[in-house]
C-alpha positions as CSV (number, residue, x, y, z in Angstrom):
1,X,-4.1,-33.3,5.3
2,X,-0.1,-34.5,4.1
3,X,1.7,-31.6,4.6
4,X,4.5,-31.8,1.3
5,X,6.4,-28.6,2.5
6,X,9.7,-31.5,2.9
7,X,9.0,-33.2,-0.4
8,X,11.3,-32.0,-2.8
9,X,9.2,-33.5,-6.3
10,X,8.5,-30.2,-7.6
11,X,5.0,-30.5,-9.0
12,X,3.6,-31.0,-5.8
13,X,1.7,-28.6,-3.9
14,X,2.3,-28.1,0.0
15,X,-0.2,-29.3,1.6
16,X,-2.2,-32.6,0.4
17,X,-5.2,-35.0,1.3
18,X,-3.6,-37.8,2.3
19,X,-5.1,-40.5,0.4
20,X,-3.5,-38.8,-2.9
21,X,0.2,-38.8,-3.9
22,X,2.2,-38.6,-7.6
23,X,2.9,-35.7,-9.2
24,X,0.7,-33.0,-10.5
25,X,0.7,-32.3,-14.7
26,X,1.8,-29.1,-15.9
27,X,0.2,-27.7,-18.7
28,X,-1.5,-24.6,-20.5
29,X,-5.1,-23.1,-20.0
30,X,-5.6,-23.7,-23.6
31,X,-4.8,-27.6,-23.1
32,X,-7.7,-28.1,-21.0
33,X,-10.1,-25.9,-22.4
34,X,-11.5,-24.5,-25.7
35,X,-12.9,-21.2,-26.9
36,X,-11.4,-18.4,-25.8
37,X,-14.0,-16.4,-27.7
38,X,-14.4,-13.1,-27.3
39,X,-17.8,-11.8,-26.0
40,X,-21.0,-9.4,-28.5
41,X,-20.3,-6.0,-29.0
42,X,-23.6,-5.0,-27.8
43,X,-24.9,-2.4,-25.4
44,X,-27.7,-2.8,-22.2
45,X,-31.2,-2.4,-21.7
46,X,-33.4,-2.7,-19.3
47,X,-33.9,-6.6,-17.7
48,X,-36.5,-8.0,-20.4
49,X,-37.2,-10.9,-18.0
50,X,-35.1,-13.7,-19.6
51,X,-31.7,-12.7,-21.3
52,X,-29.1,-11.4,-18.9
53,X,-26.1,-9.6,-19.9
54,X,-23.3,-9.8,-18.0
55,X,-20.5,-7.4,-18.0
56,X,-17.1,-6.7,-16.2
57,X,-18.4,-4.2,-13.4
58,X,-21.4,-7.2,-13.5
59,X,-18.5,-10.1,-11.8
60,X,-18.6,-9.2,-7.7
61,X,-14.9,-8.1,-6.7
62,X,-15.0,-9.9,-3.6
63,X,-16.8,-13.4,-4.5
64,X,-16.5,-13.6,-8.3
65,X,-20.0,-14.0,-8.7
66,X,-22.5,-12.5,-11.2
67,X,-23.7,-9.7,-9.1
68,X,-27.6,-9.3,-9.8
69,X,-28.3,-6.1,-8.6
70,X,-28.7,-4.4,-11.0
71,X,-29.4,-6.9,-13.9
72,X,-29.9,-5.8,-17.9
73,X,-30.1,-7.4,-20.9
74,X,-28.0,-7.2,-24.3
75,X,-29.1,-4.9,-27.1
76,X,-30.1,-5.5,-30.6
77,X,-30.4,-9.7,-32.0
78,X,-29.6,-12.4,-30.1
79,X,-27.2,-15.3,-31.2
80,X,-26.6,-18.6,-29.1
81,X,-22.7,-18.2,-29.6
82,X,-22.4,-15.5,-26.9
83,X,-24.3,-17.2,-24.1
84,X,-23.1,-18.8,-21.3
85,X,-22.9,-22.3,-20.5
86,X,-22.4,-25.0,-17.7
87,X,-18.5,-25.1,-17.2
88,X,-17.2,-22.0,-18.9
89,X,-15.2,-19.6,-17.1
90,X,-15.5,-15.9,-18.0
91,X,-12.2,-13.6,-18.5
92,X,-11.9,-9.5,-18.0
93,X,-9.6,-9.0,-21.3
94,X,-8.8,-5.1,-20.5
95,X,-8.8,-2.1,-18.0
96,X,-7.9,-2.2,-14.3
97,X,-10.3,-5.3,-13.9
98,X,-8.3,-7.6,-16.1
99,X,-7.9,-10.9,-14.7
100,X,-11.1,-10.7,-13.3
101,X,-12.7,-14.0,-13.8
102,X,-16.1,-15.4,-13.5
103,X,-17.5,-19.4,-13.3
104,X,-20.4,-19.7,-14.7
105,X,-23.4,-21.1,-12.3
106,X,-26.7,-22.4,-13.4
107,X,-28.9,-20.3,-10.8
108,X,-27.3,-17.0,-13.0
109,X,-30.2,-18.2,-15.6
110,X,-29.6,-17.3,-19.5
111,X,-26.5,-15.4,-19.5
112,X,-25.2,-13.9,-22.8
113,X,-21.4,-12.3,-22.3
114,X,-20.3,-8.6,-23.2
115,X,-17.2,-7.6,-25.4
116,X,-14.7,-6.9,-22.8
117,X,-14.9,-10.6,-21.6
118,X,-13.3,-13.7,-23.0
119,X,-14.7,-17.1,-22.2
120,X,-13.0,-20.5,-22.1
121,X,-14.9,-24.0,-21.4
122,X,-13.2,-26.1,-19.1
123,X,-13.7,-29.7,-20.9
124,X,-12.8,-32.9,-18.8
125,X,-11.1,-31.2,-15.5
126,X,-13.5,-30.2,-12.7
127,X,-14.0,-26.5,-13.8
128,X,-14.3,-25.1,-10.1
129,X,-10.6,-26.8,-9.3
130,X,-9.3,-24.9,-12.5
131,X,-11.1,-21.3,-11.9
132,X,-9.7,-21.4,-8.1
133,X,-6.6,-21.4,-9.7
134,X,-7.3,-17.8,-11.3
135,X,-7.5,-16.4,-7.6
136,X,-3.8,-17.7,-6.3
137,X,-1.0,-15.2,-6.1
138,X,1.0,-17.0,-8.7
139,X,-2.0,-16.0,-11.3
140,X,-2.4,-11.8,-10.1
141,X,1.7,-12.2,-10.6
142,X,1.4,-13.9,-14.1
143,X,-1.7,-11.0,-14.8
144,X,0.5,-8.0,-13.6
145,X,3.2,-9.1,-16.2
146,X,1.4,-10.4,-18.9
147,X,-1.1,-7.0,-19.0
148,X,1.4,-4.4,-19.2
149,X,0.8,-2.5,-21.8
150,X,1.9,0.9,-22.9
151,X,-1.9,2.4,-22.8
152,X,-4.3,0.8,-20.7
153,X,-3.9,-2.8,-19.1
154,X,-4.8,-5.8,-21.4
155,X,-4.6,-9.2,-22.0
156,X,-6.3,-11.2,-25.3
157,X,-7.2,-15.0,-25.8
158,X,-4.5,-16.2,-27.1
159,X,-2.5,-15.0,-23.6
160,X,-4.8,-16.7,-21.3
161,X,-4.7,-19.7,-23.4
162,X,-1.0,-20.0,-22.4
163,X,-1.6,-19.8,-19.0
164,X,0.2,-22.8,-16.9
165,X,-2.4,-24.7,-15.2
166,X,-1.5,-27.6,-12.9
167,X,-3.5,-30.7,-13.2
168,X,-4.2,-33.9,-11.2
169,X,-6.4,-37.1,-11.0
170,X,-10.7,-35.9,-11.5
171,X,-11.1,-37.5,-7.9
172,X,-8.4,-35.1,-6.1
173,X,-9.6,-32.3,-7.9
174,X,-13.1,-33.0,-7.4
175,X,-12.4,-33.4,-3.6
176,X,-10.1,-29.7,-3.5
177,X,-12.9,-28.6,-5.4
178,X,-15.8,-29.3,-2.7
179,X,-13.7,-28.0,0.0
180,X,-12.6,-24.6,-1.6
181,X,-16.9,-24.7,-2.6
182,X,-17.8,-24.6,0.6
183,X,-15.7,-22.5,2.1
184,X,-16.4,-19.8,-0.6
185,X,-20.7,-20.6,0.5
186,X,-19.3,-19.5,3.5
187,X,-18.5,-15.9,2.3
188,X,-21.0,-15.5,0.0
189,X,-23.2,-15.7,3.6
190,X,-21.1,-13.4,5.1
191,X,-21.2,-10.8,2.5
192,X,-25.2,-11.8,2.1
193,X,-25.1,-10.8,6.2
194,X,-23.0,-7.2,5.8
195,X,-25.5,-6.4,2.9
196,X,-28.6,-6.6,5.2
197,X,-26.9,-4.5,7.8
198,X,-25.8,-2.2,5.5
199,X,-29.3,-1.8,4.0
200,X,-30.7,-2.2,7.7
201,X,-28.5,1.1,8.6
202,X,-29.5,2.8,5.6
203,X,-33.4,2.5,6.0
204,X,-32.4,3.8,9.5
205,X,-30.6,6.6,9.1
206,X,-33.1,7.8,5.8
207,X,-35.6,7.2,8.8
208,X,-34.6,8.5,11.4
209,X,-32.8,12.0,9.8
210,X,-35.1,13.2,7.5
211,X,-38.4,12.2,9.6
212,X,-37.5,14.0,12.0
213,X,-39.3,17.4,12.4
214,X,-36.8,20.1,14.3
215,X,-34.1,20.8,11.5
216,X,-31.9,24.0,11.4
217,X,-30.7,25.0,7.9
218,X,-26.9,24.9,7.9
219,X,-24.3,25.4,5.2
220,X,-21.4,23.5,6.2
221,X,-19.1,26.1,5.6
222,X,-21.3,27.7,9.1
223,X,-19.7,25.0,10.9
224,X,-16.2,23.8,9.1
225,X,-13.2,25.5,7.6
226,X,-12.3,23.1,4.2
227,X,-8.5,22.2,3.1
228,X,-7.2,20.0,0.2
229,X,-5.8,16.4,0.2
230,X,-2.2,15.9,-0.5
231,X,-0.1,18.2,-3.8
232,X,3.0,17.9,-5.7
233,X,3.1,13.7,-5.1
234,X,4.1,11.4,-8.2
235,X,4.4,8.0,-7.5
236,X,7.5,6.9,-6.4
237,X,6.1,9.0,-3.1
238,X,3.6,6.4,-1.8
239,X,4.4,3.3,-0.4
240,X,6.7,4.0,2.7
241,X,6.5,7.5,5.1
242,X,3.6,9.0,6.9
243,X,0.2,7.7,7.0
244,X,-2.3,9.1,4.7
245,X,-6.3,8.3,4.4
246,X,-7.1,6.7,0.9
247,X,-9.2,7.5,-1.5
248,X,-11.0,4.0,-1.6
249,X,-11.2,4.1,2.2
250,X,-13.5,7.4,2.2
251,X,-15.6,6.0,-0.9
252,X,-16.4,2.6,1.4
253,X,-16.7,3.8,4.6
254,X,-19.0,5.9,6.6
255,X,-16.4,6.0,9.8
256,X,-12.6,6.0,8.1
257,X,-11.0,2.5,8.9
258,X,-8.0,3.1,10.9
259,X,-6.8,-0.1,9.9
260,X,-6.1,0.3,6.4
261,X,-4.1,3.7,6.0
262,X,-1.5,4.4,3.6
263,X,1.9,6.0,3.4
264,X,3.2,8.8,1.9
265,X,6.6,10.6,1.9
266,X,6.6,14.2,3.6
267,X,9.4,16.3,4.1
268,X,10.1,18.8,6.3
269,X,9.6,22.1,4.4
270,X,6.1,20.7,2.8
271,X,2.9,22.5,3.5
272,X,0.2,19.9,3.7
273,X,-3.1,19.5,5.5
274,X,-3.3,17.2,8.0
275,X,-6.5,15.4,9.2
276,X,-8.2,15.7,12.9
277,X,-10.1,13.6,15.1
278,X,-14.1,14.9,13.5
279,X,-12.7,15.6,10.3
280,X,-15.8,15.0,7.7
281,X,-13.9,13.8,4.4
282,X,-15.1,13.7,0.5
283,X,-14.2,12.6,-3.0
284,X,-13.4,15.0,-4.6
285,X,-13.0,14.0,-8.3
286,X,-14.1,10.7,-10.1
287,X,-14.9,9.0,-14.0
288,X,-18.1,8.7,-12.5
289,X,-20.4,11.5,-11.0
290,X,-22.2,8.9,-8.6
291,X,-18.3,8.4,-6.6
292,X,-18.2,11.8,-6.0
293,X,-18.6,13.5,-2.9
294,X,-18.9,10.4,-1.0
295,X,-18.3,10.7,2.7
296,X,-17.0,9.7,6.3
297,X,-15.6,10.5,9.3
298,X,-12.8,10.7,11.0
299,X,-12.7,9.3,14.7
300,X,-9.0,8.2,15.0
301,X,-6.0,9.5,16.8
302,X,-3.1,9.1,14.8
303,X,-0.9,12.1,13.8
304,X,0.3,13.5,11.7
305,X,-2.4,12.3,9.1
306,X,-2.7,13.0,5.8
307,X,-5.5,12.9,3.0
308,X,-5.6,11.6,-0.8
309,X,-5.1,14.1,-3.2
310,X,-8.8,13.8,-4.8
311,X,-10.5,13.8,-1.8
312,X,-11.1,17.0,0.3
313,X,-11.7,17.5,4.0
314,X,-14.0,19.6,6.4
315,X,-12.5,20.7,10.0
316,X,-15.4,21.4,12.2
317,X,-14.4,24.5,14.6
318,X,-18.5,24.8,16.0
319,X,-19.6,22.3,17.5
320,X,-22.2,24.0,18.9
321,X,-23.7,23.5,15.6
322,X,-23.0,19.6,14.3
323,X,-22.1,16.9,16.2
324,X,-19.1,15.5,13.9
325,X,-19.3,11.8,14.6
326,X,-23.5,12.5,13.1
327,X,-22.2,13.7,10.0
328,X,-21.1,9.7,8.9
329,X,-24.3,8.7,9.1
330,X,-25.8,12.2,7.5
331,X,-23.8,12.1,4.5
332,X,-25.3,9.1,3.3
333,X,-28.7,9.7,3.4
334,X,-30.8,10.1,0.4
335,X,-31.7,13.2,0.5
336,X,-28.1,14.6,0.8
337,X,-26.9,12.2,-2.1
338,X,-29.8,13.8,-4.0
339,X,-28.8,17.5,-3.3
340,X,-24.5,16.6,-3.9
341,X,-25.0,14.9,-7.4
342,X,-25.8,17.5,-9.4
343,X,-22.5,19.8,-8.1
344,X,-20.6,16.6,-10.0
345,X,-19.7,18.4,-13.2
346,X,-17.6,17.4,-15.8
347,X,-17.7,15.2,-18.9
348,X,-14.8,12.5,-19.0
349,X,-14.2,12.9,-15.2
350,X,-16.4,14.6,-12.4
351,X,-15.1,17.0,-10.1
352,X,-17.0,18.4,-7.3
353,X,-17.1,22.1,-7.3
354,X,-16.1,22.5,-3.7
355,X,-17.0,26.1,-3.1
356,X,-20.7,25.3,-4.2
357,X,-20.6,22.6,-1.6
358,X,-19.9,24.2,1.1
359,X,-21.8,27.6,0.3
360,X,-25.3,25.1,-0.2
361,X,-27.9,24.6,2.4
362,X,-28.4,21.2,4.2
363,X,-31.0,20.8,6.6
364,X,-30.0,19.6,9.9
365,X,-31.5,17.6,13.1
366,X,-30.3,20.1,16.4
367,X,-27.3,18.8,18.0
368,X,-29.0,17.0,20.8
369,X,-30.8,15.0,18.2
370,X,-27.9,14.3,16.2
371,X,-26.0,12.8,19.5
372,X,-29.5,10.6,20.2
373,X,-29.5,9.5,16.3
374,X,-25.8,8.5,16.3
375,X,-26.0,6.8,18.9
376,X,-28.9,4.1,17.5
377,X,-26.8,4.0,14.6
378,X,-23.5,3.2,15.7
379,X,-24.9,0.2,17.8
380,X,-25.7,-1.7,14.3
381,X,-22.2,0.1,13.0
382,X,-20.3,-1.6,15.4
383,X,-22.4,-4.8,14.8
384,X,-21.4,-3.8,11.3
385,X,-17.9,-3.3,11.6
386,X,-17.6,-6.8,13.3
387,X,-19.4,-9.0,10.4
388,X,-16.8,-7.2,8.2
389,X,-13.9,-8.4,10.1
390,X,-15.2,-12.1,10.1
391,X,-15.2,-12.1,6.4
392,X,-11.6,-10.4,5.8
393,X,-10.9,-13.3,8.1
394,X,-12.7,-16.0,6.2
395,X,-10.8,-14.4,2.9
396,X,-7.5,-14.5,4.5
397,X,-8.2,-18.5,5.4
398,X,-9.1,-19.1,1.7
399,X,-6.1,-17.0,0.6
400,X,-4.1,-19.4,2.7
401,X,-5.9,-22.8,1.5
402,X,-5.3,-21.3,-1.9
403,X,-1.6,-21.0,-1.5
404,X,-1.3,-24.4,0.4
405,X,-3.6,-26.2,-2.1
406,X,-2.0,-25.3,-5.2
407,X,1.4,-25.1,-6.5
């Protein structure tokens, strides 16, 4: 590849193929593609066998995809207008997820396109070379000003339609196109690897905690004392200070990732709680009652630590009773999700009702069972944890290309 960082023709990007040269085209979204039409109002049923609906929580945060998991179809009649076609590129118009986008692929089958999403058709440019453009830094910067909003985040068609987009010659972008292809193939495997070791670990621990036949029926508050995450914080408070445990980082983790802390401004004179080494941490509050009372463990050293104000945490002071490092692995199992669920109560947003919790009755393997059952665990959590940090490596090398690649 030309590197271009020396050329001073602006509408050039950094790094090249060498065979191409000239300038790039400047011009808007809306120049090079038509639509822009704004998906049916229409809710979900269950998968009929043929129409799939596809929805904002439906496009994968990490790869973009259409995430088939859990697929449904629209509601009510059925029009060709709202589904999707070869070379159109679907847009999240509102809510935290705006800017989302989606390309779509013929193996996503008959796809028809909810409300909240806004789809554009990518005419005569190679549509993969124009939706990579939605992921560079200079889009989330033109998204982060172009969605403010005084309610809720938003932005409509005629927004994205003035997006700039930078053109060049079908062969260079068909050539940019096959490279970034490949290399996202490359993370969709990953991920497609972390999934089955994250189901692999699941069917273990379901297996190998509630098979087992000596359990001793324990309330948590028999082994832990229970404190609140961080009060009295606005905004302007996070950023810079003392590290602090997410909320995101309890709700994705089973062992909290020391790597990716927060931080927080403390003073002197304030009374907060601070996390330990063992610490078993929760959501606390949520929109959604399934996010609440999610779990993990604590098995850093760093401290002072501190803990998000809608989470909650558990200091185990008998260890004669739990072994704390068990309790990542414990809290995900089935049976305890099935028990936790229905202390979720609320209407708009779920709380946990925390003195419940810890008054209820769990049964528990005895200690020397839980060290023996952690132990076959973490051997695939460790495999685990090292899968993950091949793919935050493969993003971070797109995330470069992307930045190189484009201007």
């Amino acid at each position: 590849m030309a590197d271009n960082n020396e050329n001073k023709v602006l509408n050039v990007p950094p790094l090249r193929f060498p065979e191409f040269s000239g300038e790039w085209e400047k011009c808007k979204f809306g120049d090079i593609a038509t639509g822009f039409d704004y998906g049916m109002n229409a809710a979900a049923k269950p998968f009929d066998g043929e129409n799939k609906y596809i929805r904002i929580t439906d496009i994968d945060e990490a790869s973009s995809t259409y995430n088939d998991t859990d697929i449904v179809s629209p509601d009510g009649s059925l029009t060709d207008n709202y589904v999707v076609n070869d070379r159109d590129i679907l847009l999240a118009r509102t809510g935290a997820s705006t800017g989302k986008s989606y390309l779509y692929r013929k193996s996503d089958g008959k796809l028809y396109y909810a409300g909240f999403l806004i789809r554009a058709n990518v005419t005569e440019h190679n549509p993969y070379f124009v939706f990579s453009q939605l992921h560079t830094h200079r889009y989330w910067r033109w998204v982060s000003i172009m969605s403010a909003r005084s309610g809720q985040p938003g932005i409509n068609s005629q927004e994205y339609s003035s997006f700039p987009i930078f053109t060049t010659s079908l062969h260079e972008e068909n050539k940019i196109a096959s490279l970034l292809s490949r290399l996202d193939e490359r993370i969709a495997t990953q991920n497609k690897i972390i999934e089955k070791y994250e189901s692999l670990i699941q069917a273990m621990c379901d297996t190998l905690i509630e098979s087992d036949q000596h359990k001793v029926e324990l309330a948590f508050s028999d082994f832990g004392k229970s404190y609140s995450g961080l009060s009295g914080k606005s905004a302007g408070d996070f950023g810079e200070g003392c590290p602090y445990i997410t909320y995101m980082n309890v709700y994705q983790n089973q062992i909290i990732d020391t790597t990716n802390i927060g931080l927080v401004k403390i003073n002197g004179t304030e009374q907060q709680s601070v996390v330990h080494y063992g610490d078993i941490l929760f959501t606390l509050s949520s929109e959604t009652a399934e996010e609440v009372g999610m779990g993990a463990v604590y098995l850093g050293d760093t401290y002072p630590l501190y803990l998000n104000s809608f989470c909650f945490g558990i200091h185990i002071i008998d260890e004669n009773k739990i072994f704390p490092p068990f309790l990542a692995f414990y809290v995900s199992t089935r049976s305890f999700r099935k028990v936790v669920f229905p202390l979720a109560q609320g209407s708009t947003r779920f709380n946990l009702q925390k003195n419940d919790f810890m008054k209820k009755g769990f049964s528990f393997p005895t200690v020397e069972r839980q060290r023996n059952i952690y132990s076959a665990l973490k051997t695939y959590s460790d495999k685990l944890s090292v899968e993950k940090s091949l793919a935050k490596l493969l993003c971070k090398q797109k995330n470069h290309l992307l930045s190189q690649l484009f201007i």
